[in-house]
TIMIKE-773255 format. One record per residue (C-alpha): residue number from 1; chain; x, y, z. Coordinates in steps of 0.5 Angstrom, whole numbers, always signed. Layout:
! residues N
+-----+--------+-------+-------+-------+
| num | chaine |     x |     y |     z |
+-----+--------+-------+-------+-------+
| NUM |      A |     X |     Y |     Z |
...
+-----+--------+-------+-------+-------+
This chain:
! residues 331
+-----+--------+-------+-------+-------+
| num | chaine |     x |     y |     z |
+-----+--------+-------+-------+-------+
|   1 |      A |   +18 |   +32 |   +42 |
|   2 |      A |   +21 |   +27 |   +39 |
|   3 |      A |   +26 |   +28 |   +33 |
|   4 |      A |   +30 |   +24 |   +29 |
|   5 |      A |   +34 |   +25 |   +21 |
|   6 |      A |   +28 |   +23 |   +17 |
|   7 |      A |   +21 |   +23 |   +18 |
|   8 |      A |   +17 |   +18 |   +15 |
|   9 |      A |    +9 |   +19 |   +14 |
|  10 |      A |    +6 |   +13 |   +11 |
|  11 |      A |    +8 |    +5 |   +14 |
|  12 |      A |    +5 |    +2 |    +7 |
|  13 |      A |   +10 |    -1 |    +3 |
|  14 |      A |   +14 |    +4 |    +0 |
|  15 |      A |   +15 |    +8 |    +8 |
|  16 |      A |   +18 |    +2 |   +10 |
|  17 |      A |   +23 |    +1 |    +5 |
|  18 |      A |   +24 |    +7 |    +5 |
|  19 |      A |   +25 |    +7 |   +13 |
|  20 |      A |   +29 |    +1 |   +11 |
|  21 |      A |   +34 |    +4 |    +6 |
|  22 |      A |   +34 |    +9 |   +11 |
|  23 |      A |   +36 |    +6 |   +17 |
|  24 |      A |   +42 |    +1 |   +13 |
|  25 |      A |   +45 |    +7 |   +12 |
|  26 |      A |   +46 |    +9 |   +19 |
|  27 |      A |   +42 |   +15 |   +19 |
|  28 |      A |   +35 |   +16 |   +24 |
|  29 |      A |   +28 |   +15 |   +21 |
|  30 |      A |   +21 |   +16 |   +25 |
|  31 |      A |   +16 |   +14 |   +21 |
|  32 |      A |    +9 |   +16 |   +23 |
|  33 |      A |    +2 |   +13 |   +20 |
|  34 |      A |    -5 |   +14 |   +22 |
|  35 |      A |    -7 |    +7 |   +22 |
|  36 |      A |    -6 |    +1 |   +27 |
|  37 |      A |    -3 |    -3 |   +22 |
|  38 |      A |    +2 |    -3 |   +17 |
|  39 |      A |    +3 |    -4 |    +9 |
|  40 |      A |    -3 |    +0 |    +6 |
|  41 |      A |    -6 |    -4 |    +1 |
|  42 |      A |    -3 |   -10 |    +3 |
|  43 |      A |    -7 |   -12 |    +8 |
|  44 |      A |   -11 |   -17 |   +11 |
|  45 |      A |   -17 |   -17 |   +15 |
|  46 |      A |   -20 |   -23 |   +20 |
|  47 |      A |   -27 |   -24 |   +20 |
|  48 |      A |   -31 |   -30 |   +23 |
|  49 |      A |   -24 |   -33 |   +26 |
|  50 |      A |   -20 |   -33 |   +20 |
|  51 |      A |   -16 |   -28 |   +15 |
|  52 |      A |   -18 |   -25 |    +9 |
|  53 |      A |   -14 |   -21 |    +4 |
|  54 |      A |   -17 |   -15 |    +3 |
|  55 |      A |   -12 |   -10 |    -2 |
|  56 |      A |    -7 |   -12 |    -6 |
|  57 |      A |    -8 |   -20 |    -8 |
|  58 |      A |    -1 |   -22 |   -10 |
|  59 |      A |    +5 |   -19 |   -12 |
|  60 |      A |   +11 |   -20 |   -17 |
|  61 |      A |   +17 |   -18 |   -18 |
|  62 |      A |   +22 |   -16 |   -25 |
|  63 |      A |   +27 |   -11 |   -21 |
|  64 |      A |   +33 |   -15 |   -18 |
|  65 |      A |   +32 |    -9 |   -11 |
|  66 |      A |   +26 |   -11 |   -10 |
|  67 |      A |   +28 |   -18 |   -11 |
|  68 |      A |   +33 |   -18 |    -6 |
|  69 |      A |   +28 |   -16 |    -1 |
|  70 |      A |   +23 |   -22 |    -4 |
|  71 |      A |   +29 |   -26 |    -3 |
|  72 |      A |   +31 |   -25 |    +4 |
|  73 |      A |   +23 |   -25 |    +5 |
|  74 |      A |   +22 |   -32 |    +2 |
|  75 |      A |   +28 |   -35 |    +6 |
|  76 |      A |   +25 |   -33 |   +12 |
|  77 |      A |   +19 |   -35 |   +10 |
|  78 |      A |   +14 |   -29 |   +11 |
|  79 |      A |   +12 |   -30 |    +3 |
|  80 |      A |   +11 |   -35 |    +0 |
|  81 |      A |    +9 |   -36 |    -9 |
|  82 |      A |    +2 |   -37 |   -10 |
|  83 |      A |    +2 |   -39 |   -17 |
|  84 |      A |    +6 |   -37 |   -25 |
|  85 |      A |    -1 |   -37 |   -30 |
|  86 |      A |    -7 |   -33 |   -31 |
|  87 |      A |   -10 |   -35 |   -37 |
|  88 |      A |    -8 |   -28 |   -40 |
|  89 |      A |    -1 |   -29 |   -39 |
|  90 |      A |    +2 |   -28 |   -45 |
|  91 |      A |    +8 |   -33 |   -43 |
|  92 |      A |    +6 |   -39 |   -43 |
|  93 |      A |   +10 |   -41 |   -37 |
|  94 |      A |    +8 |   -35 |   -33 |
|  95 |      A |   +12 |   -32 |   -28 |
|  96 |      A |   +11 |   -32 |   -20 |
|  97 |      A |    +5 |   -28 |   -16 |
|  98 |      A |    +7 |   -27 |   -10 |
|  99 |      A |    +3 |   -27 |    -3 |
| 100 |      A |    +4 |   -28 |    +6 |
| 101 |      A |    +5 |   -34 |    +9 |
| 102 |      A |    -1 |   -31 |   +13 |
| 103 |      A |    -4 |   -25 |    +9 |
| 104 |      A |    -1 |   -20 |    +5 |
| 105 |      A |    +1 |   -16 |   +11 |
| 106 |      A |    +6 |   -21 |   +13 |
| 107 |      A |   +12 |   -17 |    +9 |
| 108 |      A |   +10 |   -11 |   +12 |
| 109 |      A |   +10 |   -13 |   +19 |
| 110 |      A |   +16 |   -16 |   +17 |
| 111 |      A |   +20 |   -10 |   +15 |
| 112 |      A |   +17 |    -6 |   +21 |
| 113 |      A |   +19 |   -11 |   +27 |
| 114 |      A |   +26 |    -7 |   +26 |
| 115 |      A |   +23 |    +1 |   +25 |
| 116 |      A |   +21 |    +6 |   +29 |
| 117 |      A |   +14 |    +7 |   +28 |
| 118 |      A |    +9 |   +10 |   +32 |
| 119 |      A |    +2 |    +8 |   +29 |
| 120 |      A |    -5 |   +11 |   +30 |
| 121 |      A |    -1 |   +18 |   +29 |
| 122 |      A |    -5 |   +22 |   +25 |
| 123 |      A |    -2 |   +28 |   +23 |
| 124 |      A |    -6 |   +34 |   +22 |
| 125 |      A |    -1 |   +40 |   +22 |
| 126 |      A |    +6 |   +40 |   +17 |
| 127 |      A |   +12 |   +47 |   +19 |
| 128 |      A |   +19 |   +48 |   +17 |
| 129 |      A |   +23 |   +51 |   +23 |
| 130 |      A |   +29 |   +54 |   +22 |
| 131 |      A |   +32 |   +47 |   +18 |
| 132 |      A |   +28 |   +42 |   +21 |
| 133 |      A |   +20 |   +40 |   +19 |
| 134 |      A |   +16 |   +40 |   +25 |
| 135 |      A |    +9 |   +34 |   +25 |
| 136 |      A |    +3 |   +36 |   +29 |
| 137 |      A |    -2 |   +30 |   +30 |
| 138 |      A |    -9 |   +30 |   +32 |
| 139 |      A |    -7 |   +27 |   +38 |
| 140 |      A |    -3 |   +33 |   +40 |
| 141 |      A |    +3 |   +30 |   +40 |
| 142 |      A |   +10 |   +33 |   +36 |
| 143 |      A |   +15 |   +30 |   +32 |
| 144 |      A |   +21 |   +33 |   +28 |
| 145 |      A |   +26 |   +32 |   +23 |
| 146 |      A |   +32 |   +34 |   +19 |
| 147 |      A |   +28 |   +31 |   +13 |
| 148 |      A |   +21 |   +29 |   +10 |
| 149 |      A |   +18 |   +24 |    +6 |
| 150 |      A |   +11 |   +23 |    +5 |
| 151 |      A |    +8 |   +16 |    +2 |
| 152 |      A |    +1 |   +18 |    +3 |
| 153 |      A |    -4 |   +18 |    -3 |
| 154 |      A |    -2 |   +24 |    -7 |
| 155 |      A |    -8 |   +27 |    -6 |
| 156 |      A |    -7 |   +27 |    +2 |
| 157 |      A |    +0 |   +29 |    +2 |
| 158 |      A |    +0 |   +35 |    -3 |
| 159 |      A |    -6 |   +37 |    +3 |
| 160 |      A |    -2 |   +36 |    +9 |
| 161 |      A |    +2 |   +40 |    +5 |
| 162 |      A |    -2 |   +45 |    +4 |
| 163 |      A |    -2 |   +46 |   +11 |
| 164 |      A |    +5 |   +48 |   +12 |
| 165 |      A |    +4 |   +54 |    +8 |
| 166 |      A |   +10 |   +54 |    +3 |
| 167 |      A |   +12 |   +54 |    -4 |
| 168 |      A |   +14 |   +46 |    -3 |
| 169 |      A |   +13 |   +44 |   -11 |
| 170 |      A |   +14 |   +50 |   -15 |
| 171 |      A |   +13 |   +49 |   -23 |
| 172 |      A |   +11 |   +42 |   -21 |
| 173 |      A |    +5 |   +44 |   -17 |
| 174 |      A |    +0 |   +44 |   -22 |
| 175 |      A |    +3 |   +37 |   -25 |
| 176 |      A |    +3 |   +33 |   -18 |
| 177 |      A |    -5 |   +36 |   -16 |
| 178 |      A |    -6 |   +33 |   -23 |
| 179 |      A |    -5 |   +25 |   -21 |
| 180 |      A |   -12 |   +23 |   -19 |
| 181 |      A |   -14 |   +16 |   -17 |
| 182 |      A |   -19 |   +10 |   -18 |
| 183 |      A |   -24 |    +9 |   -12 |
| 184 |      A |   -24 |    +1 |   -10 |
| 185 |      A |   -29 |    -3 |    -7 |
| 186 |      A |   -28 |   -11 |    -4 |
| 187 |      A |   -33 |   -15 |    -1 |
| 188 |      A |   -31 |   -20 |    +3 |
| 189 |      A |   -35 |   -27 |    +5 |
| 190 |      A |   -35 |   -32 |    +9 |
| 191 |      A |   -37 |   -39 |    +5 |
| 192 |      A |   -41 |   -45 |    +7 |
| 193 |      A |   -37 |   -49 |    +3 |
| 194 |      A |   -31 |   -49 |    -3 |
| 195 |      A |   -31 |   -43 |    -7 |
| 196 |      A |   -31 |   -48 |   -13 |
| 197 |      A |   -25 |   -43 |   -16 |
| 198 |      A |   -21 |   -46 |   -21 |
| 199 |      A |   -13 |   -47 |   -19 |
| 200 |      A |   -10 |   -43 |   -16 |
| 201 |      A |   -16 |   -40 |   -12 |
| 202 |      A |   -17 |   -34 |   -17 |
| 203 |      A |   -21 |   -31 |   -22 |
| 204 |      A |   -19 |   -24 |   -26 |
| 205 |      A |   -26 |   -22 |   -28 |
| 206 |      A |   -27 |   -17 |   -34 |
| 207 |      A |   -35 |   -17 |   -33 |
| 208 |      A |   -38 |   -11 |   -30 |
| 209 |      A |   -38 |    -9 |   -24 |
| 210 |      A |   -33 |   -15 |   -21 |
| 211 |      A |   -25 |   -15 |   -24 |
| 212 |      A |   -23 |   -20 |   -18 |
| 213 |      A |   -26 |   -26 |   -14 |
| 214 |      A |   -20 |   -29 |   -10 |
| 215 |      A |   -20 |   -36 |    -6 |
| 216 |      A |   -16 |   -34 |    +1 |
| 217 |      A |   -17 |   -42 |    +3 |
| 218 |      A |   -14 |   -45 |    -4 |
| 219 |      A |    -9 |   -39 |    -3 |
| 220 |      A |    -7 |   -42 |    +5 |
| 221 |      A |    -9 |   -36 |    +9 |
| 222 |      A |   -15 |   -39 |   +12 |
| 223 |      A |   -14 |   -46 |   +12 |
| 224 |      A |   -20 |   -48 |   +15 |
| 225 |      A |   -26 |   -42 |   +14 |
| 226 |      A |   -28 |   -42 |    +6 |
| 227 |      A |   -26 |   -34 |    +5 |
| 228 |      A |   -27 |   -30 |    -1 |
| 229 |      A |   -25 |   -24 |    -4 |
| 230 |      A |   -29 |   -21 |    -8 |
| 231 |      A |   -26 |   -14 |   -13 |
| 232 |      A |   -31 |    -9 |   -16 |
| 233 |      A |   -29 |    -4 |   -22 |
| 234 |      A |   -27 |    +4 |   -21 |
| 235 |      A |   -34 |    +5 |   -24 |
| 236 |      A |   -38 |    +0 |   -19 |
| 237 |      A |   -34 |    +3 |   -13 |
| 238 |      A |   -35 |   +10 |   -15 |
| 239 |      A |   -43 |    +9 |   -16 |
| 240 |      A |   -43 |    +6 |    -9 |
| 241 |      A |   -39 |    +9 |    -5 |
| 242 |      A |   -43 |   +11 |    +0 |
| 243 |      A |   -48 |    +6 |    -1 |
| 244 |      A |   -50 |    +1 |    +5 |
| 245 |      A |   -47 |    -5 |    +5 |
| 246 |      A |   -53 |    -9 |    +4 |
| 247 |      A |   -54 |    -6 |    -3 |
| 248 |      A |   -46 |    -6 |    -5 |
| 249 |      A |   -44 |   -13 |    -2 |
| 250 |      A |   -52 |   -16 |    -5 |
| 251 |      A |   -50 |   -13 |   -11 |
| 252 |      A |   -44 |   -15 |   -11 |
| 253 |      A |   -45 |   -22 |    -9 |
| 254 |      A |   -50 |   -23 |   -14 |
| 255 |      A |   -45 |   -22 |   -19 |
| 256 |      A |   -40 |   -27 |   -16 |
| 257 |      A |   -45 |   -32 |   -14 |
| 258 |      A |   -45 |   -36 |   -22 |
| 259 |      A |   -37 |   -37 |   -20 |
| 260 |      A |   -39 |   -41 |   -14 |
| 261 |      A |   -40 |   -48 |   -11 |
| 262 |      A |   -43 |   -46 |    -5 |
| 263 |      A |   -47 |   -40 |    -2 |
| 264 |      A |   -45 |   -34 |    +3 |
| 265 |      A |   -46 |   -34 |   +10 |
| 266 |      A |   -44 |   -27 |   +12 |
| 267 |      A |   -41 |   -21 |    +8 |
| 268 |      A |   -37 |   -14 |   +10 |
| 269 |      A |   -35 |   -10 |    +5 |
| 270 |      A |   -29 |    -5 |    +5 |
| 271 |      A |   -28 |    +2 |    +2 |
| 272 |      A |   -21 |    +3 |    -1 |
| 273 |      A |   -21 |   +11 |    -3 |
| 274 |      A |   -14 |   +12 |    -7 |
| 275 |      A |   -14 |    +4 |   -10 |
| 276 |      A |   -10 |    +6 |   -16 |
| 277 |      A |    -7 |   +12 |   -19 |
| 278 |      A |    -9 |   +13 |   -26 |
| 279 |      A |    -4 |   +17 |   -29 |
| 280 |      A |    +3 |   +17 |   -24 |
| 281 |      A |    +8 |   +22 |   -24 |
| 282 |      A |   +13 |   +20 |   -29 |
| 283 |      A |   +18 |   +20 |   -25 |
| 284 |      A |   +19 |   +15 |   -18 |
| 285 |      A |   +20 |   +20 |   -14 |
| 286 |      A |   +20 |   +27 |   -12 |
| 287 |      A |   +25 |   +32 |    -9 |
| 288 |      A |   +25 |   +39 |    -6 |
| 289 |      A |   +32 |   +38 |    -4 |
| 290 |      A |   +32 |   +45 |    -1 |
| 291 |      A |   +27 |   +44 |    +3 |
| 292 |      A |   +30 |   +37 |    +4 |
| 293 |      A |   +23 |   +35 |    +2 |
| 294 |      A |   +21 |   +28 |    -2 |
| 295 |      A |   +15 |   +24 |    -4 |
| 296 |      A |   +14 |   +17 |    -6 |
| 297 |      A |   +10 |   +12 |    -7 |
| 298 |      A |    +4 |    +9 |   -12 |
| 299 |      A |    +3 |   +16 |   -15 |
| 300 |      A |   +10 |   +16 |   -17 |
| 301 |      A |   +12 |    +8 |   -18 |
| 302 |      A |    +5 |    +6 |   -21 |
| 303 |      A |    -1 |    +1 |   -19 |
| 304 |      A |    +4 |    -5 |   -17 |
| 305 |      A |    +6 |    -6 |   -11 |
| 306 |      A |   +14 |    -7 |   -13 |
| 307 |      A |   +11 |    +0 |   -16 |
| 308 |      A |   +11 |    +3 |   -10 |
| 309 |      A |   +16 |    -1 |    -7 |
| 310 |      A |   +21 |    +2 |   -12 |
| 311 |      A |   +19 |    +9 |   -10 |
| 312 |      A |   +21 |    +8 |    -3 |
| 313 |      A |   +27 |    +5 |    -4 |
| 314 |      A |   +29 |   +10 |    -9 |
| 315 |      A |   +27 |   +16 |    -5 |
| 316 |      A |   +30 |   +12 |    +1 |
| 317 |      A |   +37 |   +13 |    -3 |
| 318 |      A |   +37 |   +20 |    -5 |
| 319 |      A |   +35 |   +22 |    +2 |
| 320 |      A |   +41 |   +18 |    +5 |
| 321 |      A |   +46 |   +22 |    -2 |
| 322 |      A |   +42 |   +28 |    +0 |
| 323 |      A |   +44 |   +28 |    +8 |
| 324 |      A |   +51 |   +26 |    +5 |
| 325 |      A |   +52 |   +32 |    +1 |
| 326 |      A |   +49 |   +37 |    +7 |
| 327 |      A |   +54 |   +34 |   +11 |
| 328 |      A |   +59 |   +37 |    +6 |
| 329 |      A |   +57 |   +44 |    +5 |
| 330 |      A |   +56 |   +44 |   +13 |
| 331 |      A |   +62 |   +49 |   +15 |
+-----+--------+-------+-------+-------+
């Protein structure tokens, strides 16, 4: 069984900020996520040997935490601005967006690289023994620690929960099984030549059943593959999401094809179940200091990567002054 103070479900980014927090206060953090990547929505997919972002397109920042982060992200260069102005931006200057160098994973990768983390790690089972929490994956492995923090979607945490069989929420249970999420729905395709998108490289679309057509050439992430990234609405996600992929992606592709110069060559599709919390807790996190219990993520910090982001570096700080404080009462 490995074990360690605080144990982490979820390598999106608010587990890993959390993790980060975490880890520059000197305490023990063992993050477990069932994929083979990190960063959730921040993610980026290669096809026909060049790289796609497929969630998230970009992020902004308006919170000096997470800016500290950007900060140091830029001067590394992991991150880079994409672009200041969307035609709906009120502010005619505008303000930066955000993306990787290589992809939106690039940040993620970047936090990860100093983490403990174990990924394809599904965990199947949660239990309290005695003052620790215990993980069961499907993979039949055992990890413990004194803390928990989930960063899962909500609807996957408060179900993982579940299976633990304890009153982890108490009044509040009712209100965080109340937070629902929008499906999502990207199409991704390969070009025979220039999208024809207008500077930078983008279009936010407010024509059903597309919201979104982004050129991942203009934004630097496939130099020499003309790639797109094409968004469709809650409605069209939830509608065909268990269509086949030559009825969504044609659907969709059609929807696009007055917005392109040049015409498609091969398409994939991806689905995103828990793409955009509708009504997020109100609160950026939520703790059960008792059961030295927390969760965060989008649900609680908004639909906005810095959303997330937030929820992780607040519940990362108020698990590391909870430590703090068990420590004290410690006989």
């Amino acid at each position: 069984m490995e074990s360690a103070e605080v144990l982490i479900i979820g390598a999106g980014i608010s587990g890993l900020l959390s993790a980060t927090e975490l880890t520059k206060s000197r305490h023990s953090v063992l993050v477990l996520d069932k994929g083979r990547g990190y960063g959730g929505r921040m993610a980026t997919r290669r096809m026909a040997g060049t790289r796609l972002d497929h969630g998230a397109q970009y992020f902004t920042v308006r919170d000096k935490r997470f800016q500290s982060y950007v900060d140091e992200w830029l001067a590394a260069g992991i991150v880079q601005e994409w672009f200041r102005h969307l035609p709906k931006d009120r502010n005619p200057g505008g303000y930066p967006r955000y993306c990787g160098i290589e992809g939106m994973t690039d940040a993620p990768k970047y936090l990860a690289r100093k983490l403990d983390i174990r990924r394809s790690e599904q965990v199947a089972k949660l239990e309290r023994d005695g003052k620790r929490w215990i993980a069961h994956s499907q993979s039949g492995n055992t990890f413990a620690g004194e803390h928990l923090l989930l960063t899962a979607p909500l609807p996957q945490a408060l179900a993982l929960l579940d299976t633990s069989g304890l009153d982890y929420a108490g009044s509040a249970s009712r209100d965080l099984r109340q937070v629902r999420y929008e499906k999502g729905l990207a199409t991704l395709a390969i070009l025979d030549g220039p999208s024809g998108l207008p500077s930078p490289g983008c279009l936010p679309l407010d024509e059903a059943p597309l919201t979104w057509i982004g050129d991942n050439t203009s934004k630097g992430i496939s130099p020499d593959v003309s790639a797109i990234t094409i968004h469709a609405d809650a409605a069209f996600a939830q509608e065909h999401w268990d269509s086949p992929d030559e009825e969504r992606g044609t659907l969709m592709l059609e929807a696009a094809r007055k917005h392109l110069a040049s015409s498609v060559t091969e398409y994939a599709c991806h689905r995103w179940g828990f793409a955009t919390p509708v009504n997020p807790w109100p609160e950026p996190c939520f703790a059960n200091p008792t059961l030295n219990l927390a969760l965060a993520g989008d649900a609680f910090g908004g639909p906005r990567i810095e959303g997330a982001a937030l929820s992780g570096i607040e519940a990362g700080q108020a698990i590391s002054a909870q430590i703090l404080a068990n420590a004290k009462t410690t006989p």
